[in-house]
C-alpha positions as CSV (number, residue, x, y, z in Angstrom):
1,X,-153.6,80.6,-72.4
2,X,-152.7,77.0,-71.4
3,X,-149.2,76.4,-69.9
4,X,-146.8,75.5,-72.6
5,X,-145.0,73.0,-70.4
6,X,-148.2,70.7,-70.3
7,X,-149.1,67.8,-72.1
8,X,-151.5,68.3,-74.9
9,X,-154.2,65.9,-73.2
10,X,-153.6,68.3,-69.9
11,X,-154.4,71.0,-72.0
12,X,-157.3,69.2,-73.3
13,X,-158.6,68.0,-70.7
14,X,-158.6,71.5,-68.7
15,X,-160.1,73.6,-71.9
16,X,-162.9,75.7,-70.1
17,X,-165.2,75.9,-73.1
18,X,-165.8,74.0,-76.6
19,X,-164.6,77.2,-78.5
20,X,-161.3,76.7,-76.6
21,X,-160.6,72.9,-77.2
22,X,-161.3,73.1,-81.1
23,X,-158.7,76.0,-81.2
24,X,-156.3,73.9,-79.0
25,X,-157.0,70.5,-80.8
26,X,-156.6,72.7,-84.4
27,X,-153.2,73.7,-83.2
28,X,-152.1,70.3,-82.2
29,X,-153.8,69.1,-85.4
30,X,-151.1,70.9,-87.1
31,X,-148.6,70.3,-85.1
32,X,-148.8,66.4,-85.7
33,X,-149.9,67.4,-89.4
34,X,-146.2,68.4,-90.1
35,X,-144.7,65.6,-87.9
36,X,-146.8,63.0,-90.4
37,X,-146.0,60.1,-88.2
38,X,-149.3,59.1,-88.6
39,X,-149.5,59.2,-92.2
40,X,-150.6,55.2,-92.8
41,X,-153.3,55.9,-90.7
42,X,-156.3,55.9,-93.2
43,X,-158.6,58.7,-92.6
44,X,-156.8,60.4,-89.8
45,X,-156.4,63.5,-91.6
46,X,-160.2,64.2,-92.9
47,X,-161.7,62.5,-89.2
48,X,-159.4,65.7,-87.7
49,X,-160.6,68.4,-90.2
50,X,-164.5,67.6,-89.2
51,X,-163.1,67.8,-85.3
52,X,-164.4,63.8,-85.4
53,X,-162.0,62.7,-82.5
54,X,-163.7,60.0,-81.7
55,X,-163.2,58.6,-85.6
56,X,-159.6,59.5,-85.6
57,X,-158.4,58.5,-82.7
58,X,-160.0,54.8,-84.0
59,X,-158.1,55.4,-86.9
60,X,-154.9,55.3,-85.0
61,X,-156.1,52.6,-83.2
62,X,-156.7,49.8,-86.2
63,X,-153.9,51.1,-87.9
64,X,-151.1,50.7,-85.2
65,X,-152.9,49.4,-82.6
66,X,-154.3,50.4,-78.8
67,X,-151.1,50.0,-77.1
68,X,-148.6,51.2,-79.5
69,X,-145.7,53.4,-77.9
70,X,-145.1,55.4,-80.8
71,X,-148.6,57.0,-81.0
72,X,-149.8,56.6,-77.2
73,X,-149.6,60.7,-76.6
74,X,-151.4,61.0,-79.8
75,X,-154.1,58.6,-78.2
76,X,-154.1,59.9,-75.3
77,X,-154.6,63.5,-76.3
78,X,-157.5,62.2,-78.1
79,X,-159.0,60.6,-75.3
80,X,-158.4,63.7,-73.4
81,X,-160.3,65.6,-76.0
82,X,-163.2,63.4,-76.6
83,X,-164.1,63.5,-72.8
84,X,-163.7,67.2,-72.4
85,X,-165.9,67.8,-75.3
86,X,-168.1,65.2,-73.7
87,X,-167.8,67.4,-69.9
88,X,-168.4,70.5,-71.9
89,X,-171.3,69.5,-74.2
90,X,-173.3,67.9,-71.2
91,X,-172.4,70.4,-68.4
92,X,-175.5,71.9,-66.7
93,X,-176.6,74.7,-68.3
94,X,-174.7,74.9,-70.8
């Protein structure tokens, strides 16, 4: 069980298996789902329901921009999750 006291993109970054970081990323999800700050940014919500990271964190991106205050430990969490899922997809034999 990650430490509570963490950042979300420390969590992310430190899930030890894909199962784990789409369970963690699902809770965040709804987490910032019930926030909706990020409701102006178009196609957030179905890029996180396919797990599309990648696509959603864009969406943030072009909607508020790259260096935008408000959303940069939204972005960040992304970024944290793209590249574990990256670690954990190409890890050797796995």
């Amino acid at each position: 069980m990650p430490d509570a006291h963490l950042s979300w993109a420390v969590r992310a970054s430190r899930a030890d298996t894909s199962a784990a970081l789409d369970r963690l990323m699902d809770d965040w999800y709804g987490r910032v789902k019930a926030d909706r700050g990020l409701h102006a940014a178009i196609g957030f919500d179905s890029c996180m329901e396919r797990r599309d990271w990648d696509s959603a964190k864009h969406s943030i991106e072009q909607t508020y921009g790259r260096s935008n205050r408000e959303h940069r430990q939204t972005l960040d969490t992304l970024a944290a999750a793209i590249q574990s899922r990256r670690m954990l997809t190409h890890r050797p034999g796995g």
